[in-house]
C-alpha positions as CSV (number, residue, x, y, z in Angstrom):
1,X,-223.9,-34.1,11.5
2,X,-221.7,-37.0,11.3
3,X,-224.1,-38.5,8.7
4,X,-222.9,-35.4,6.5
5,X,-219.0,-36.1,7.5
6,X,-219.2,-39.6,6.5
7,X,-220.6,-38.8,3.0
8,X,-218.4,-36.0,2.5
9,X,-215.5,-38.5,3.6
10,X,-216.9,-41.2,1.2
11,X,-216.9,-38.1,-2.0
12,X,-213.8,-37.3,-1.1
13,X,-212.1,-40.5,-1.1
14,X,-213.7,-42.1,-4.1
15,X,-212.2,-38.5,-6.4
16,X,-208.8,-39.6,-4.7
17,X,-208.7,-42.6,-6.5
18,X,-210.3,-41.4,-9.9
19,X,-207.9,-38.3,-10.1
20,X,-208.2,-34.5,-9.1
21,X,-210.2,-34.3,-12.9
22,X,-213.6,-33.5,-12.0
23,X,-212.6,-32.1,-8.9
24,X,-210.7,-29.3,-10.7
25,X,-213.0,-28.6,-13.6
26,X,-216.3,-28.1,-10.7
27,X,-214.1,-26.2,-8.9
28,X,-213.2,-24.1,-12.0
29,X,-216.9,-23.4,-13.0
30,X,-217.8,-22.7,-9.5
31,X,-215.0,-19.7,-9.7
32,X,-215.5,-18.3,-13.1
33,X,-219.6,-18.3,-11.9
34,X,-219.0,-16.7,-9.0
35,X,-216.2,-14.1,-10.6
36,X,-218.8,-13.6,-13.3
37,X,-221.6,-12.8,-10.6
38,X,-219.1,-10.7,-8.1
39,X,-218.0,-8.9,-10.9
40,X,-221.8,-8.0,-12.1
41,X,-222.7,-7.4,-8.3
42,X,-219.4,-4.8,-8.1
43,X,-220.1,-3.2,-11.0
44,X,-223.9,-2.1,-11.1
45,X,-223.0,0.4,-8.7
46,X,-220.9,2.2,-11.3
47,X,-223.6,2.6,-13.8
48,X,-224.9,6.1,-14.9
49,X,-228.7,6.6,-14.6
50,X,-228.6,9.6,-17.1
51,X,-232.7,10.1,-16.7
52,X,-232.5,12.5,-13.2
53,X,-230.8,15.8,-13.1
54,X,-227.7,16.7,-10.8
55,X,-228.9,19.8,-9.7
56,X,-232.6,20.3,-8.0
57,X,-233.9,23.0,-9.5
58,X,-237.7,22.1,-8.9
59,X,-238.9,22.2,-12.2
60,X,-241.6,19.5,-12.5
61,X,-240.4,18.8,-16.5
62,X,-236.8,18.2,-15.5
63,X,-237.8,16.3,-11.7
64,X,-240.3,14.0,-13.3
65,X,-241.9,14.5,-10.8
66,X,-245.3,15.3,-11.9
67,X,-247.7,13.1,-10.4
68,X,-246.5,14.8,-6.9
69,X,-246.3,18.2,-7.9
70,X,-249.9,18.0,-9.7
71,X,-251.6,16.4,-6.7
72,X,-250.2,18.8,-3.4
């Protein structure tokens, strides 16, 4: 891997001389990206699937279940 060194090296010291500019501003759209996709990832577990009952109370109109129930 010292191929990939090198060039990383090479990246590296060319954005030294030309200023931390683009440096920051990638690294600030790689953070609000991933914030933005952590933040989606986090909070799909909190949403409410109000379509299925809390309580079983094995009535095949409330279950949905009726492709189950009709075939056993």
């Amino acid at each position: 891997m010292p191929d990939t060194a090198d060039a990383a090296a090479a990246l590296l010291a060319a954005a030294a001389q030309q200023g931390p500019g683009n440096t920051l501003r990638i690294v600030l759209l790689v953070s609000i990206v991933g914030g933005a996709l952590l933040a989606w990832f986090l909070l799909r577990g909190y949403r409410s699937d109000d379509t299925e009952p809390t309580g079983d109370t094995g009535d095949t109109a409330t279950t949905g279940n009726t492709e189950r129930d009709a075939n056993a």
